[in-house]
FINU-918162 format. One record per atom (N, C-alpha, C, O): residue number from 1; residue in one letter; x, y, z. Coordinates in Angstrom, 1 decimal. Example, Ala and Ser with C-alpha at 12.3 -4.5 7.8 and 13.67 -1.06 7.14 Angstrom:
# FINU-918162
[1 'A' [13.2 -5.7 7.8]],
[1 'A' [12.3 -4.5 7.8]],
[1 'A' [13.2 -3.3 7.8]],
[1 'A' [14.2 -3.3 8.5]],
[2 'S' [12.8 -2.2 7.1]],
[2 'S' [13.7 -1.1 7.1]],
[2 'S' [12.9 0.0 7.9]],
[2 'S' [13.4 1.1 8.0]],
# end
This chain:
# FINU-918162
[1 'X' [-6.5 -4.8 21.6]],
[1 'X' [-7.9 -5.1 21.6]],
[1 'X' [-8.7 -3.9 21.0]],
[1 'X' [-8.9 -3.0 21.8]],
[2 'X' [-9.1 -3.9 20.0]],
[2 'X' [-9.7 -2.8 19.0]],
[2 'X' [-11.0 -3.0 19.6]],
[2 'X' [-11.6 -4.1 19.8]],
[3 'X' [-11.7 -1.4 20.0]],
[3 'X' [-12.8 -1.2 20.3]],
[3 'X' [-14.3 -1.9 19.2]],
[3 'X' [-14.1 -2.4 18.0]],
[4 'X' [-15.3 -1.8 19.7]],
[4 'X' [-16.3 -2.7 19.1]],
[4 'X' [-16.5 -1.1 18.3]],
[4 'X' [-16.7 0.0 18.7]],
[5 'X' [-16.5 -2.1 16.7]],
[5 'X' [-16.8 -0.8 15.6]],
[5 'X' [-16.5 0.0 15.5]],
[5 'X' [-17.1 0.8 14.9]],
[6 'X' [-14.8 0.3 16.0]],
[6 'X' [-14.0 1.2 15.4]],
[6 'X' [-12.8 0.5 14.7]],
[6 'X' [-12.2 -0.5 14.9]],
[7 'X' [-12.7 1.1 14.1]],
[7 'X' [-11.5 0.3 13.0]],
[7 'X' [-10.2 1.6 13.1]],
[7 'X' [-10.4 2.8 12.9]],
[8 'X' [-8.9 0.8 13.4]],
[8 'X' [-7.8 2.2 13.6]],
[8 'X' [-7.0 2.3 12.0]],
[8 'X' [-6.1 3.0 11.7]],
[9 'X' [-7.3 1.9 11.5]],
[9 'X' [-6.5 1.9 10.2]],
[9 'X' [-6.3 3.5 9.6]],
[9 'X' [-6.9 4.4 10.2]],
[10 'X' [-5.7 3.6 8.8]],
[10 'X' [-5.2 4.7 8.2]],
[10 'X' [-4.7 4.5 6.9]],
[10 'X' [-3.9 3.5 6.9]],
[11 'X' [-4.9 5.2 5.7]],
[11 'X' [-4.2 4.2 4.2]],
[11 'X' [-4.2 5.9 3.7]],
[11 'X' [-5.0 6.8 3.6]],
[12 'X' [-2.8 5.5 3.3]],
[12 'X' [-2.2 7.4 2.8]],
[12 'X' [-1.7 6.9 1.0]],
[12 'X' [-0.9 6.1 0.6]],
[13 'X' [-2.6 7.6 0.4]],
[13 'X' [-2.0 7.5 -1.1]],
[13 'X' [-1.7 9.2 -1.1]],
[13 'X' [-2.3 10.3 -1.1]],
[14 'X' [-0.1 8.6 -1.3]],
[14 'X' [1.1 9.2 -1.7]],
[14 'X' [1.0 9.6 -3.5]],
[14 'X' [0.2 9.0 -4.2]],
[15 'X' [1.8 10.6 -4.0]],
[15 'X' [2.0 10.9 -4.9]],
[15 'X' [0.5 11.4 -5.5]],
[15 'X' [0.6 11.3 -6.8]],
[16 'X' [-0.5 11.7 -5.1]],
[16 'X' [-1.7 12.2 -5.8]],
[16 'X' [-1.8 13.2 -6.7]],
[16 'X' [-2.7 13.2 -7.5]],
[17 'X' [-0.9 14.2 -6.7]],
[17 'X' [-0.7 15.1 -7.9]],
[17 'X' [-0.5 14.5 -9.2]],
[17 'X' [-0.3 15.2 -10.1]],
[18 'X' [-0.3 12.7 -9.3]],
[18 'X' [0.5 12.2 -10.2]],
[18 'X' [-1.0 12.0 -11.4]],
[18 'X' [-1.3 12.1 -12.6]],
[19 'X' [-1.5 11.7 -10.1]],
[19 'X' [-3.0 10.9 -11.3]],
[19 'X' [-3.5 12.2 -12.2]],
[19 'X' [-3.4 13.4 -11.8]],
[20 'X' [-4.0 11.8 -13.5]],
[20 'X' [-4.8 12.7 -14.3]],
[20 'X' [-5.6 13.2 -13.5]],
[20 'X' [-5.7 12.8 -12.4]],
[21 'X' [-6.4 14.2 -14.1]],
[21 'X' [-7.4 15.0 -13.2]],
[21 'X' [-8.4 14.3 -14.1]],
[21 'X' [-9.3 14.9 -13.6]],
[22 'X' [-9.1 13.5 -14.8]],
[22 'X' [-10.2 13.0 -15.8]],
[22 'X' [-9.9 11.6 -15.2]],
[22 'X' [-10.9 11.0 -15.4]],
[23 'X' [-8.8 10.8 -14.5]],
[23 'X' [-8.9 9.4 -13.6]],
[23 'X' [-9.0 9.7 -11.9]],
[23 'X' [-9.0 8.8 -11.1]],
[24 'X' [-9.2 11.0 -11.4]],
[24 'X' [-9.1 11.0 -9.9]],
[24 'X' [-9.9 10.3 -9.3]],
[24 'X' [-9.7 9.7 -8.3]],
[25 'X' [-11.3 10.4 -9.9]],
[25 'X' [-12.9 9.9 -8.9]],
[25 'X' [-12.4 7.9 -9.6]],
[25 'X' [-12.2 6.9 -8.9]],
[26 'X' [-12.3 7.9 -10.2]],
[26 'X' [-12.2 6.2 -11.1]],
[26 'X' [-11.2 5.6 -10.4]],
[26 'X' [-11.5 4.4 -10.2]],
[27 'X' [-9.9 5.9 -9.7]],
[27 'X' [-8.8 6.0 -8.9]],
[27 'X' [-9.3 5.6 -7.9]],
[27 'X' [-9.1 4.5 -7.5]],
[28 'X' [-10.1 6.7 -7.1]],
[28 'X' [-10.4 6.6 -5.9]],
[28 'X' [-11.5 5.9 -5.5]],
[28 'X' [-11.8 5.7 -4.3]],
[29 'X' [-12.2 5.6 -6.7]],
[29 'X' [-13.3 4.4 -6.5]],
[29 'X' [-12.3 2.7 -6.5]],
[29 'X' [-12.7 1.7 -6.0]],
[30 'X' [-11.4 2.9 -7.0]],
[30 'X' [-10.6 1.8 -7.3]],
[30 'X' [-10.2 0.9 -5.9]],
[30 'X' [-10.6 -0.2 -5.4]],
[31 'X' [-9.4 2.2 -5.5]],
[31 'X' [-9.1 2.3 -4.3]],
[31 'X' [-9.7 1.7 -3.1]],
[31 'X' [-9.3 0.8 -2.4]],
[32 'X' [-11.0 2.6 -2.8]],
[32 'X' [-12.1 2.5 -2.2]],
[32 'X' [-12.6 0.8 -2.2]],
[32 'X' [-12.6 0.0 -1.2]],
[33 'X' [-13.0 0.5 -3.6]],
[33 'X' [-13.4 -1.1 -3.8]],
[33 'X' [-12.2 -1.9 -2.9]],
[33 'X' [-12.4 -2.3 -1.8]],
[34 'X' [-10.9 -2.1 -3.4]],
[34 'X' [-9.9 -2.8 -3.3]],
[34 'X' [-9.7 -2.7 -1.4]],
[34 'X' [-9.7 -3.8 -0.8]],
[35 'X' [-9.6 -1.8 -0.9]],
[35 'X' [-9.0 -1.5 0.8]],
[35 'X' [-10.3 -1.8 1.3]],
[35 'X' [-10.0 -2.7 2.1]],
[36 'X' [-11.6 -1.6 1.3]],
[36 'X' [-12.8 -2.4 1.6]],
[36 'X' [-12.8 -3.8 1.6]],
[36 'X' [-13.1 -4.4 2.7]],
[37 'X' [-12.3 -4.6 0.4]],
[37 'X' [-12.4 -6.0 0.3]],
[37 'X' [-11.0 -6.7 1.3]],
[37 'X' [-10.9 -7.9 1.8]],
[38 'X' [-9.8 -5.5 1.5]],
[38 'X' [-9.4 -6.2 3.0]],
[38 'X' [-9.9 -6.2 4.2]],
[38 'X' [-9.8 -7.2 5.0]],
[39 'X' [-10.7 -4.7 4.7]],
[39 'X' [-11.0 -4.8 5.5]],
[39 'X' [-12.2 -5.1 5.8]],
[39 'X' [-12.9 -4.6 6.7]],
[40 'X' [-12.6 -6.1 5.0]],
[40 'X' [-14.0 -6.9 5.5]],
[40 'X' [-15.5 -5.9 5.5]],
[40 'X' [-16.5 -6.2 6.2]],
[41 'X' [-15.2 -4.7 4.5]],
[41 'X' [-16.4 -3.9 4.5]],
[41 'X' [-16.1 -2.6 5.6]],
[41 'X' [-16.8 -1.5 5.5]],
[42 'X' [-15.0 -2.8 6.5]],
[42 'X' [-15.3 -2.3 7.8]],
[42 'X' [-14.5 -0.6 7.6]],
[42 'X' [-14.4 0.5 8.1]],
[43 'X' [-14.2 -1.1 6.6]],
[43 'X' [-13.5 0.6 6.5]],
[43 'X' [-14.4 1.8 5.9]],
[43 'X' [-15.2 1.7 5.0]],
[44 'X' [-14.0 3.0 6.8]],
[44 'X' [-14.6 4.2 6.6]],
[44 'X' [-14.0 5.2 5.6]],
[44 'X' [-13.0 5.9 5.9]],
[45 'X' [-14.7 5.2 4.1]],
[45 'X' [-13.5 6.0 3.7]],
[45 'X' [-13.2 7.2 3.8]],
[45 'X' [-12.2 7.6 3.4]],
[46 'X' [-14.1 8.3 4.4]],
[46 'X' [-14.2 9.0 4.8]],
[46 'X' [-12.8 9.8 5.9]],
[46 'X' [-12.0 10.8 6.0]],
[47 'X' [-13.1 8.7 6.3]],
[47 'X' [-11.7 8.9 7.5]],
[47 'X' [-10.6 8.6 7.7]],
[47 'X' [-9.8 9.0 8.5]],
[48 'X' [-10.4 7.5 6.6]],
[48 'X' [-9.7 6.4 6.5]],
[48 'X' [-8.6 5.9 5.7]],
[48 'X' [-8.0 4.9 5.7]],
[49 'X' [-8.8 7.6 4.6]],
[49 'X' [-8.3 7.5 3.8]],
[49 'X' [-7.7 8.7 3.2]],
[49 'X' [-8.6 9.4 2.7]],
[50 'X' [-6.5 9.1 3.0]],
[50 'X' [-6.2 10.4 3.0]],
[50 'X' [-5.3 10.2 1.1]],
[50 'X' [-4.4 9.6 0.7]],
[51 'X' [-5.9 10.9 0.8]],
[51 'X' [-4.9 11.5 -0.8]],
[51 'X' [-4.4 12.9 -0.5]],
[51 'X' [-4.9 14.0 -0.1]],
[52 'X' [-3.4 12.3 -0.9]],
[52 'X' [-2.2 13.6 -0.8]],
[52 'X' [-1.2 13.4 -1.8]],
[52 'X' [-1.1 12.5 -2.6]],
[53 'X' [-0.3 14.6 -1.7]],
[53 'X' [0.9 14.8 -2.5]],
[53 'X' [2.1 15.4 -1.1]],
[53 'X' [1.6 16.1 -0.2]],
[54 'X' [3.1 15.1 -1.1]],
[54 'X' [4.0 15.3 0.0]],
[54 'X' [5.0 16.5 -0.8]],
[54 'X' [5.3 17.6 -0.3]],
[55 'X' [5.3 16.1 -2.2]],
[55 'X' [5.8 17.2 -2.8]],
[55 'X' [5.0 18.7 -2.6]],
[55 'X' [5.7 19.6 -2.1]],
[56 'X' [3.2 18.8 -3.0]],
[56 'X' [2.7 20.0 -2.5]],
[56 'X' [2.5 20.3 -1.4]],
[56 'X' [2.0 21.4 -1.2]],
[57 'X' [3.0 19.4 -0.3]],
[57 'X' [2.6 19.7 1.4]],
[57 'X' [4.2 20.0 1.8]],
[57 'X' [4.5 20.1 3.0]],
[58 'X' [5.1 20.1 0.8]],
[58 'X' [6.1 20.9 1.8]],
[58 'X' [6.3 22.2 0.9]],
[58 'X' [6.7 23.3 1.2]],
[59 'X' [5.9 21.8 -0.3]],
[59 'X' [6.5 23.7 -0.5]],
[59 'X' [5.5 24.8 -0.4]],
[59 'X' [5.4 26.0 -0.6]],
[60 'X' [4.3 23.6 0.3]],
[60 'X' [3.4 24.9 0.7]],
[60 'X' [3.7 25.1 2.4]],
[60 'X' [3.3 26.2 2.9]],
[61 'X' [4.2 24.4 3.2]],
[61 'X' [4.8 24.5 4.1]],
[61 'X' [6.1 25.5 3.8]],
[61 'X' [6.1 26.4 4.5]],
[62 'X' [6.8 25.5 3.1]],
[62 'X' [8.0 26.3 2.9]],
[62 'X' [7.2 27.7 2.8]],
[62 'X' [8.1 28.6 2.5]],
[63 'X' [5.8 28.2 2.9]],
[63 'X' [5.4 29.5 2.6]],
[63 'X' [4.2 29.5 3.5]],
[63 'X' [3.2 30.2 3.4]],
[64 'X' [4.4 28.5 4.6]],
[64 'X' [3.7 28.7 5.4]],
[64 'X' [2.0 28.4 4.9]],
[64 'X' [1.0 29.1 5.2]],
[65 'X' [2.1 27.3 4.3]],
[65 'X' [0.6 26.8 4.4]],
[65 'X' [0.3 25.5 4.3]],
[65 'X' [1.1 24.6 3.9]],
[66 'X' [-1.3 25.2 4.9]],
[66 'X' [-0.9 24.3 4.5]],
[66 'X' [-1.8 23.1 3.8]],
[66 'X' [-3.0 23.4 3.9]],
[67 'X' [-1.7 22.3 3.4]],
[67 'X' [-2.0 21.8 2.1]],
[67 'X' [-3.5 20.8 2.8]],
[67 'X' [-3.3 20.2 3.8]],
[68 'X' [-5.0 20.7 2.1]],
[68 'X' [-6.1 20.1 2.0]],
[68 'X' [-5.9 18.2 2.5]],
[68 'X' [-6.6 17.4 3.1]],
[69 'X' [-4.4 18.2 1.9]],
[69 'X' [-4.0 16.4 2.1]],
[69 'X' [-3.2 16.4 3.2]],
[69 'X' [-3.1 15.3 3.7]],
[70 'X' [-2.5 17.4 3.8]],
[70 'X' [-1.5 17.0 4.7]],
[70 'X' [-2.5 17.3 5.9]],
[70 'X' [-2.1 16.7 6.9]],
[71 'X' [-3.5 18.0 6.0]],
[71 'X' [-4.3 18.3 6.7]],
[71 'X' [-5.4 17.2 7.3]],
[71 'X' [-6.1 17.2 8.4]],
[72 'X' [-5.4 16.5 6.4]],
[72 'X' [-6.0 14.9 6.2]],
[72 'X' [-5.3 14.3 7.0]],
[72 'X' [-5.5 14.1 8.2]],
[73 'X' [-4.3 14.0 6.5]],
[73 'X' [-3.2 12.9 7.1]],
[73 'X' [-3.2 13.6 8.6]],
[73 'X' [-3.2 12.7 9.4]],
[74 'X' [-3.1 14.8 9.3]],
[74 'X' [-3.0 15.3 10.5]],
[74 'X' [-3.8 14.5 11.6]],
[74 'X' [-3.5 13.9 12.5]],
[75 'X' [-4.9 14.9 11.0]],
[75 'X' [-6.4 14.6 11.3]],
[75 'X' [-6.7 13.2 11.6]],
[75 'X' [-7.5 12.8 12.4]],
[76 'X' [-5.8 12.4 10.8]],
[76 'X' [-5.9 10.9 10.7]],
[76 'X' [-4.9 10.5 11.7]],
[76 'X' [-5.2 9.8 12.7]],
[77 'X' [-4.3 10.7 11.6]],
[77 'X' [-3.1 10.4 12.9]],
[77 'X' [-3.7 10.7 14.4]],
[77 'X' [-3.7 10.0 15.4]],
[78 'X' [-4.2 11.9 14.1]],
[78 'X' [-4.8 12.0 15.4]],
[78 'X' [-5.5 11.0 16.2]],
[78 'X' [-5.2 10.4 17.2]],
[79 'X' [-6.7 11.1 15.0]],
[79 'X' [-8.1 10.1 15.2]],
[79 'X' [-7.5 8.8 15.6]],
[79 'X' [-8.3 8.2 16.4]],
[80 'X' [-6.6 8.1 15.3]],
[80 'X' [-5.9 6.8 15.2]],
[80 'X' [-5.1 6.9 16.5]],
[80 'X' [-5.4 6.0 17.3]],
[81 'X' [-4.2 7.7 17.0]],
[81 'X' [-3.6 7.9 18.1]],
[81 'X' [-5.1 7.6 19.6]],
[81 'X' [-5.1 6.8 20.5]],
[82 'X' [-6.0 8.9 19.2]],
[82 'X' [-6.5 8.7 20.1]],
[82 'X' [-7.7 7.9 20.8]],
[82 'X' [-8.2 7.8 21.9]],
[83 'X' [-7.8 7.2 19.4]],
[83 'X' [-9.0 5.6 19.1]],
[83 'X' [-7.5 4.6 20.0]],
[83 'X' [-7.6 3.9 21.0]],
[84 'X' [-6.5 4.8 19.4]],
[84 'X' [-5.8 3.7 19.6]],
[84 'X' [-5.8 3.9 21.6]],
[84 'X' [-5.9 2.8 22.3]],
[85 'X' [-5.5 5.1 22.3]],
[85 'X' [-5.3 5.2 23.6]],
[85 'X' [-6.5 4.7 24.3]],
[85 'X' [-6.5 3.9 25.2]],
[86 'X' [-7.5 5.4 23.8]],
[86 'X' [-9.2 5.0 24.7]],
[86 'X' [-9.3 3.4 24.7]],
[86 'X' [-9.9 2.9 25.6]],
[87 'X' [-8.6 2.6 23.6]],
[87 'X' [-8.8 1.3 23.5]],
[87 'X' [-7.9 0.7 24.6]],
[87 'X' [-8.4 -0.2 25.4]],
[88 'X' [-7.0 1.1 24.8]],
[88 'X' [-5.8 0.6 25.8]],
[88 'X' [-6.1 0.9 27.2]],
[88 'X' [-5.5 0.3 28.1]],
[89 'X' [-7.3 2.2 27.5]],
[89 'X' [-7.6 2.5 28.6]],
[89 'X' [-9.1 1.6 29.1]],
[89 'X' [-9.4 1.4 30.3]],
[90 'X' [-9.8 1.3 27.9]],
[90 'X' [-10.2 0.4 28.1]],
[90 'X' [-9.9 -1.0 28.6]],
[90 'X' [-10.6 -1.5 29.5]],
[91 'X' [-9.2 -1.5 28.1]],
[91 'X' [-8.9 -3.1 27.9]],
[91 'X' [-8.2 -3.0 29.9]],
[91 'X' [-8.3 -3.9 30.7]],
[92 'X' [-7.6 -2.1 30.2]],
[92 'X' [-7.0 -2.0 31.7]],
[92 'X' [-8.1 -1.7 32.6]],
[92 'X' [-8.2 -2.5 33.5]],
[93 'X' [-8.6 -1.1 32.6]],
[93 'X' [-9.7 -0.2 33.2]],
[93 'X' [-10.4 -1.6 33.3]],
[93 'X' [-10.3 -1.7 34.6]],
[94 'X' [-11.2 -2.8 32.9]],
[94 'X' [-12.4 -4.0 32.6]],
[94 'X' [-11.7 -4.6 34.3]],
[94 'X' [-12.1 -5.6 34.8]],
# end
């Protein structure tokens, strides 16, 4: 039972180093339109939406850093994990 006005989704585009750098914002407007029109308006892209590259998030991990997108996706897992528990502690707790 998903809290009122939180949405738990998470939507990870993979391979982001692939796109041109002159299509990234056009991409990600693409994007943006298309994952909106499933979720009924209700998605945040802000939070909700992580670009990344997994190729630059481990060889910057192999040197110990770490990468702007994998840092997203952390963040997002989180948010999602812990939207997802408050909801469960809700729905028992009524």
């Amino acid at each position: 039972m998903p809290l009122e006005g939180q949405e738990r989704g998470l939507f990870v585009c993979n391979k982001w180093d692939l796109v041109p750098k002159d299509e990234v914002e056009s991409a990600k407007d693409h994007f943006t339109r298309k994952l909106q029109k499933f979720s009924s308006g209700r998605l945040d892209p802000q939070s909700q939406i992580v670009y990344m590259s997994t190729t630059k998030a481990i060889k910057a991990l192999n040197y110990g850093h770490i990468t702007e997108g994998f840092l997203s996706l952390m963040n997002g897992l989180r948010s999602v994990v812990l939207k997802s528990i408050k909801s469960r502690l809700e729905f028992h707790w009524r």
